[in-house]
N, C-alpha and C positions, 0 to 999 in steps of 0.2 A: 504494500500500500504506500503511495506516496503521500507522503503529509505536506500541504503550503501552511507555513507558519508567517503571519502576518501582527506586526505591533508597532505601535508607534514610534518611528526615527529615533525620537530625544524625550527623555523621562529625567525629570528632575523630583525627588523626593525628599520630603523633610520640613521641618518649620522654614516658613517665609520663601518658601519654592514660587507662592503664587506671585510676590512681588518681581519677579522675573519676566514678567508678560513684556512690557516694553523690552526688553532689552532681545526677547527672543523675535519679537515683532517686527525687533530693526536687524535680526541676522537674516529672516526669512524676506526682507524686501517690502513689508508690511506696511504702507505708509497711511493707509486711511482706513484703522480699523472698523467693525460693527462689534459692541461690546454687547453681546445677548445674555443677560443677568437675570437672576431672581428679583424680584423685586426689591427684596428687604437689603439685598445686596448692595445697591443699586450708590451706594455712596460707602461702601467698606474701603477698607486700605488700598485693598488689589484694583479695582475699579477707581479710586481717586488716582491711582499713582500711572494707570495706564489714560487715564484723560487727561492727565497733566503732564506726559510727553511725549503725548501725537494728538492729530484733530482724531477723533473719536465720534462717531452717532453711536447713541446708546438704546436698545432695542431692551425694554423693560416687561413686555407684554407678555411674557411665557405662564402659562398656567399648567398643572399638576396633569400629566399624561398629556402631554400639547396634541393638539388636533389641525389640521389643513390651515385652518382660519390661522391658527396663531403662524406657523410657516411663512404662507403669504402674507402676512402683515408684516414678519421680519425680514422677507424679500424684499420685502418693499421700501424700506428703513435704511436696506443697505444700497440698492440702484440708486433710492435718493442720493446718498450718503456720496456715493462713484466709490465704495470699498473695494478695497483690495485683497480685504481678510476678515477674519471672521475669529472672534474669542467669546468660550462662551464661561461662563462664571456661577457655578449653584449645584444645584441637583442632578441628578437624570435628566431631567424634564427639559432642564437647560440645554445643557450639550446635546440631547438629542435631536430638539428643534435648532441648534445650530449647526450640527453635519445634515440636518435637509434643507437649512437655508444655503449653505457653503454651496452642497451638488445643484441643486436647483439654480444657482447664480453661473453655472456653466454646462448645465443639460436643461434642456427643452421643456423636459418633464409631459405630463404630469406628475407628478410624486409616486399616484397609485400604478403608475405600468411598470414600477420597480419593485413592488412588492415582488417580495419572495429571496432569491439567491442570484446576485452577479448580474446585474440589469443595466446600472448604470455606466451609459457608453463613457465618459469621460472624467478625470479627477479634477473635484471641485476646487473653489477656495482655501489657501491650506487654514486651517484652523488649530487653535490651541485652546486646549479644552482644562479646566481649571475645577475641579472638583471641589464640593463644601458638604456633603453629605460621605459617611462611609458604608456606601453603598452598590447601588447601579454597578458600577465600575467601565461605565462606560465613556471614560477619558482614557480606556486602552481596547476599546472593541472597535467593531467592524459594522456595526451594528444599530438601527435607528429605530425608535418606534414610534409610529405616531397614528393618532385615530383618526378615522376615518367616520366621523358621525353619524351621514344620511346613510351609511350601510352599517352601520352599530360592528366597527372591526377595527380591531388594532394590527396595524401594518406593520409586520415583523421585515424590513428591510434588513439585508445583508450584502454587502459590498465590500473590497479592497478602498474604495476611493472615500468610505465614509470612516477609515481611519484617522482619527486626529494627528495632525504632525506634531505636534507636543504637547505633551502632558505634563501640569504642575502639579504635584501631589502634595498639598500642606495639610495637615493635620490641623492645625492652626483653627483651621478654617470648620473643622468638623465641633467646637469647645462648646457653642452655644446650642446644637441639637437637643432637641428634648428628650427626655426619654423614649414615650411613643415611635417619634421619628426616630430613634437611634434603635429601638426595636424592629421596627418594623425594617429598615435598609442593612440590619445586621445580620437579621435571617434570611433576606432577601442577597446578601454577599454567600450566606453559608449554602444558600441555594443553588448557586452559581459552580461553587467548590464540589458540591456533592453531585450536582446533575452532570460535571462535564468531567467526573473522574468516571461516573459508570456510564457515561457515554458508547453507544457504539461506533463513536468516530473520534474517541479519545485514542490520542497518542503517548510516548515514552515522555513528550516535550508536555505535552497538556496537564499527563500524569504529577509531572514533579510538581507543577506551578499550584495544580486544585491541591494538593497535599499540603505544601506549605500554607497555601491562605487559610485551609483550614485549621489548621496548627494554630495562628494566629485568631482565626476570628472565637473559636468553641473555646479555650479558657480566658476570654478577653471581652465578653458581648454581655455576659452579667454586668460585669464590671465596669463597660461603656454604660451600662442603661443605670446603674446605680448610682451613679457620682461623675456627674461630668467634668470634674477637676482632675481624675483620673486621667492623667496627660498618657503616661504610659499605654494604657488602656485602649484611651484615642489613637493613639500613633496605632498601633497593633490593627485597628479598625480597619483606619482609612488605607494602612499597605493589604490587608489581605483583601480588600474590596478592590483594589486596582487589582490584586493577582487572581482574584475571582471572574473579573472581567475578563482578562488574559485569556486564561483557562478556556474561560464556553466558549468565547470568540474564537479558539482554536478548537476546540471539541464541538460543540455546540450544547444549547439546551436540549431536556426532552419533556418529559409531560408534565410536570407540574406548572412551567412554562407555557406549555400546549392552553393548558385547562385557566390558569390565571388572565393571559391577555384577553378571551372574552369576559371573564367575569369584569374586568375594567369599563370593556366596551359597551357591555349592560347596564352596570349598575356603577359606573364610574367610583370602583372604588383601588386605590392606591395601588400600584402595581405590587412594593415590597409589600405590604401588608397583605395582597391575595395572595403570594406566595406563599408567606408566613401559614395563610389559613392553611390552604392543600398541603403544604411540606409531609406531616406524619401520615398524612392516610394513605396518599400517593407513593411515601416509601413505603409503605406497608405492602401497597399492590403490587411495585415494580418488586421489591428484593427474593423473591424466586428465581428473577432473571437474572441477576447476578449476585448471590449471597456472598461468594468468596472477596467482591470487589468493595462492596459496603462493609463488611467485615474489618478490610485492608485501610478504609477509609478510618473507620471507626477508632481501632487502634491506635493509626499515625495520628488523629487529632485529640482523643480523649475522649470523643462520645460518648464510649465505654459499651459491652459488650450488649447491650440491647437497641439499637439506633433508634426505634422508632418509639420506644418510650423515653430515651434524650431527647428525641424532636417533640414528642409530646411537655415532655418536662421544660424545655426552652419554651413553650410558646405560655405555659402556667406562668412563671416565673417572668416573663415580660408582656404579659395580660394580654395578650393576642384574642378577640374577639371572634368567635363563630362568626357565619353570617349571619346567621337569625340574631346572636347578640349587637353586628354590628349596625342592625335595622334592614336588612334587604328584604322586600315584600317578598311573604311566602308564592303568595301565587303566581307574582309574576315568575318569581326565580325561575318558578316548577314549570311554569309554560317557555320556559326561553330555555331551558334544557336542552330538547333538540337540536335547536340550532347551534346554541353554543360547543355542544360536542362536536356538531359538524365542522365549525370554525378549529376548535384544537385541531381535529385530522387535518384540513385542509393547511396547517401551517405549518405542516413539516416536523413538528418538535415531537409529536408523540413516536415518528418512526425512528427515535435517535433514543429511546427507553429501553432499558435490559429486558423489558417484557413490553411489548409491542400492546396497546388495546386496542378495543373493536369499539365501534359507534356504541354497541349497547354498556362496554363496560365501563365509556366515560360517563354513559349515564348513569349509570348505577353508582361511580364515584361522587360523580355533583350533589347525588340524593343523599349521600351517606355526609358531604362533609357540609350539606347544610344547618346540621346541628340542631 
């Protein structure tokens, strides 16, 4: 089997890695950034120091699982702008509506005729993607999601060109997370680590990376969620979430993956946090298909010798809500089952699971982890 390993150029990790933007801005030729931030961002250190040594537009308008709308409105921000590049600064949510504004400023698009694997004809604007959450890890993927509303579907895009050219990895930046949020993008990193070590298109290279992050995240992610001055704790976070991303982007996801991006697209709820929910049932389904590999995982990180009641015991101990706890209408859920199972198969990820499922037994999963 030949493996392409793809990750971004130049990775800078460590406290105050993010105030580096300008200076990486002026090696790549960058002279008229689009600064695409969180909002609450939107005047932090990283963002003040890079508007204050280049003209900068600052595209603030990104919301939580970005959809088309917000895209085209940061297209638009930047043609005004005449950019030449593109940084994005926050979440997931961030960087991933900034590698579809970056491709889209140099493909044709639509956006939706790249859904899927390897679509995109041309490399967009290079982008430096600057992470504040230790999560997503998608300041070292391939990888972009964005919803697609009037068809209630989250577009699992995967490309070469929607790699970031640099990654600022600051911990720094991860201090004021709240619990909730450091819960939920912690088990959403451990997701990352575990789905793409028992991958069936996990390699020896993929291998090492999902082992380490997990090393880092499973005796570090109480400890994130308990005490945010736990510096240690953070740093450990924010590196095994970049190496989480790593990982899938070269392995890929598989079903809990599959089955999470519709539940966003339904019932628009947080992407780490519907992972969180699936995690334990889902391992539960898959580990027939590869016991010896969850076993291996288990070991190397700590989970300790029963996985799926460590993944149970992780989502106790940082209040991860059922659905039915976290308010999703029963009925609708139960009528939008079908389709949404449909959508998992149709996205690729469940064929990348140690134990492959059928239409009927994503639906049997959805019923079981509506709680």
């Amino acid at each position: 089997m030949v493996v392409k390993l793809q990750l971004p150029p130049t990775i800078q990790i460590g406290a105050g890695a993010s105030m580096a933007a300008a200076a990486e801005c002026a090696r790549l030729g960058i002279r008229r950034p689009l600064l695409v931030v969180d909002p609450y961002l939107r005047e932090s250190a990283p963002a003040a120091a890079l508007r204050g040594a280049l003209p900068t537009a600052v595209f603030d308008g990104v919301t939580p699982d970005p959809d088309l709308d917000v895209v085209a409105a940061g297209l638009a921000a930047l043609r005004a702008h005449e950019g030449d590049g593109v940084v994005a600064l926050g979440g997931g949510s961030a960087i991933d509506a900034a590698k579809a504004i970056a491709v889209l400023a140099t493909n044709a698009g639509p956006l939706s005729e790249y859904m899927g694997y390897h679509k995109i004809p041309a490399p967009g604007l290079p982008l430096i993607a600057i992470p504040s959450t230790a999560g997503t890890g998608s300041e070292a993927t391939r990888i972009t999601i964005i919803t697609d509303r009037a068809r209630n579907v989250k577009m699992m895009i995967l490309d070469g060109h929607l790699l970031p050219t640099v990654a600022l990895v600051d911990y720094e930046l991860s201090l004021s997370m709240p619990p909730g949020l450091t819960a939920a993008v912690g088990i959403d990193s451990l997701t990352h680590a575990l789905e793409a070590y028992v991958s069936r298109k996990a390699s020896a290279f993929s291998d090492a990376i999902a082992l380490q992050a997990g090393a880092l995240i499973v005796p570090h992610l109480r400890r994130a969620y308990a005490d945010a001055t736990d510096v240690a704790a953070k740093e450990a976070m924010m590196t095994g979430a970049m190496l989480g991303g790593m990982a899938f982007s070269n392995a890929s996801v598989a079903l809990v993956h599959g089955m999470s991006r519709p539940l966003g697209a339904f019932f628009h709820i947080p992407h780490g946090l519907s992972n969180a929910m699936l995690l334990p049932a889902i391992t539960r389904f898959s580990l027939p298909g590869a016991p010896e590999r969850y076993a291996a995982f288990a070991a190397h990180t700590g989970l300790g010798g029963d996985v799926v009641a460590a993944l149970e015991a992780f989502n106790r101990d940082l209040r991860v809500p059922t659905l039915r706890e976290y308010g999703v209408p029963e009925a609708a859920f139960r009528a939008a089952i079908p389709q949404m199972a449909a959508d998992a198969l149709a996205s690729g990820s469940p064929g990348n699971n140690p134990r492959v499922p059928t239409h009927g037994e994503i639906v049997t999963l959805y019923e079981e982890v509506f709680g």
